[in-house]
N, C-alpha and C positions, 0 to 999 in steps of 0.2 A: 469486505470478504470475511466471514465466519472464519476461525482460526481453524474451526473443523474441514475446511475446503482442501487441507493441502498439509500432509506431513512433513514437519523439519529434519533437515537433513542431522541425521545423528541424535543423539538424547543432549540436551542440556543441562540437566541436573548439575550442579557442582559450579554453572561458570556463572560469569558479569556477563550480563544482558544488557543491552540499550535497545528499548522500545520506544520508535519515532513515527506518530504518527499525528494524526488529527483525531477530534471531539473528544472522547471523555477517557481513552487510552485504555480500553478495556484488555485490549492485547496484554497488557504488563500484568494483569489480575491473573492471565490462564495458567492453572497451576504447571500446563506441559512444559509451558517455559522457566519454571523451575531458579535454577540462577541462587548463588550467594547473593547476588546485588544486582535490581533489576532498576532500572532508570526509565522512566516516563517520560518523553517528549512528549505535548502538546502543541500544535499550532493555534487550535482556538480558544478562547477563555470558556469554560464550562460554563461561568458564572453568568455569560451572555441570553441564558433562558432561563429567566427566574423560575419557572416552573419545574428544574430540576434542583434538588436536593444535593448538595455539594457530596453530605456523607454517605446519601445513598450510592454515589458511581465511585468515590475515589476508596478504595481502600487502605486499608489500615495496618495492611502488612507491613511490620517494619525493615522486609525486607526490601520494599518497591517506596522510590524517593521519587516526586511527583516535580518536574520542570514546566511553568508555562515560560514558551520560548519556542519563536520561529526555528522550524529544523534550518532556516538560513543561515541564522544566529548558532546552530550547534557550534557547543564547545565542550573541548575533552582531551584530557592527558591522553599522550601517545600512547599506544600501547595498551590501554584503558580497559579491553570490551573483549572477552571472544566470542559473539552474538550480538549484532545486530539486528532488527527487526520493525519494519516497517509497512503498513497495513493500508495500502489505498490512500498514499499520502502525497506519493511524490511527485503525480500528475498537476498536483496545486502550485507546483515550487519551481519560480522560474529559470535558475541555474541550477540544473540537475548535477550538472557536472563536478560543479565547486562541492555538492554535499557527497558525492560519490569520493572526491579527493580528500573529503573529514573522515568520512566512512573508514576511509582505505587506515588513515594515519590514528586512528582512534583503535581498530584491531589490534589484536596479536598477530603474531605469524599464525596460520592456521585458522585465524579466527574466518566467521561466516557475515556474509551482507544475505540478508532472506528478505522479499520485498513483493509487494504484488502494487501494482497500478491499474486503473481502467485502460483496457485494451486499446491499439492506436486504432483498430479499425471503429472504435465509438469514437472517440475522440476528436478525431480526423476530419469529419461535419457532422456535429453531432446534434442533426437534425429531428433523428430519431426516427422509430418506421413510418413508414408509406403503409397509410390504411387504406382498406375500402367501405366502402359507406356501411359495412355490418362491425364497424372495429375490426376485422382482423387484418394481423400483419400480414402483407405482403412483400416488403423488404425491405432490408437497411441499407440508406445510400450511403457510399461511398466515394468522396471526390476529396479533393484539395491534401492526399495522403500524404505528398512529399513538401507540404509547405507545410512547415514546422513553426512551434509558437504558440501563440495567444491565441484562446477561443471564450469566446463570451456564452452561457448558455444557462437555462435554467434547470433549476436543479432546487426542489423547494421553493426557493425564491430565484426570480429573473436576473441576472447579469454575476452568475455565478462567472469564477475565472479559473480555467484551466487550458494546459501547456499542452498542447499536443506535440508527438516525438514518435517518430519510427520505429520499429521493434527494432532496427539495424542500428540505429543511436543506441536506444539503450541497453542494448547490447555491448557493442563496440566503445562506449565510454567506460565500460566497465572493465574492460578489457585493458586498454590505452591508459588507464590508471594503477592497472598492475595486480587486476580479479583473474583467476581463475575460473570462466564459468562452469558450473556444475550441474545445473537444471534449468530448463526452458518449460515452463507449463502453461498451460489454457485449459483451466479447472473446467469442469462442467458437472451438473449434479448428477447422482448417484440414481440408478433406477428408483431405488425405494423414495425417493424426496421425488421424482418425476409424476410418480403413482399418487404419490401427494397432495403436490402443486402442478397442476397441469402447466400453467401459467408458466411454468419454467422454461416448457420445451420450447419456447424461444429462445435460450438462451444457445442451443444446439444448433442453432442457424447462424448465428453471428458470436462471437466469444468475448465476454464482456469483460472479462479479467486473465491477465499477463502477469505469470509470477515468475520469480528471477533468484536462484541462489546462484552465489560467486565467492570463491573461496580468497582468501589471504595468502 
């Protein structure tokens, strides 16, 4: 998800950020997030496609400190963060919960969990649309929604692995851990980007991304 998808709640300017996601962590580059001290989680090693340029993605602002390290693995002084931020990560990571309990204990009082995931209704089988012999979509199935877990599925490459979860899970874990939810969204694009990409208005059928703030 483009960080243009979806406005953060409040200005950040001024705080400690932790940005937790996967590939190249470009989240922690955007200047809106702003931040004294911005901190880069990586799940995957950038260095795994030689064909990208280490100095071309990581920047070199000395305010953003670059961690490779499984967000299962986060570690962090209590109290640490008043801004967390997370970008279509956490579908990968199979105890959501344990990082939602880092999340909680690495804030301030007051501080923000902001997060978007692939929506459960992709997830759920994510078999992808039902075409008819001209390619076009005819529908996205939906089954197996309340069995939670492991999904196998390609993505680039075949036997990608991600977690499907409820919007009521991830919800209510956030909850249960001591969030204050603030915002429930299913981003969709903007007329002008529809007029664009036509391509899109698919995305107005089925909602591809789930985004989550919760307060401290």
């Amino acid at each position: 998800m483009s960080h243009r998808s979806a406005r953060l709640p409040g200005q950040p300017e001024g705080l400690e950020v932790k940005n937790a996601q996967g590939g190249v962590a470009r989240l922690a580059q955007t200047p809106s997030l702003g931040g004294d001290g911005r901190l880069a989680h990586r799940i995957f090693d950038l260095l795994r496609d030689p064909r990208k340029d280490r100095q071309q993605v990581l920047s070199d602002d000395p305010g953003i400190r670059y961690v490779h390290q499984s967000i299962e693995d986060l570690q962090s002084e209590d109290a640490a963060f008043d801004l967390v931020v997370s970008s279509m990560a956490l579908h990968y990571v199979d105890d959501y919960a344990a990082v939602v309990r880092k999340v909680f204990a690495a804030l301030r009082p007051g501080g923000r969990f902001v997060f978007s995931v692939e929506h459960p209704v992709c997830t759920a089988h994510p078999a992808g649309w039902v075409r008819n012999a001209q390619g076009e979509a005819l529908y996205w199935p939906l089954d197996d929604y309340q069995r939670q877990g492991r999904r196998s599925t390609a993505w680039f490459v075949d036997g990608v692995v991600k977690f499907h979860r409820t919007v009521e899970h991830y919800v209510n874990t956030l909850i249960e851990r001591g969030f204050r939810l603030e915002h429930l969204g299913e981003p969709r694009p903007l007329p002008a980007c529809l007029a664009e990409r036509p391509a899109l208005q698919e995305t107005m059928r089925r909602p591809p991304v789930l985004l989550l703030a919760a307060c401290r």
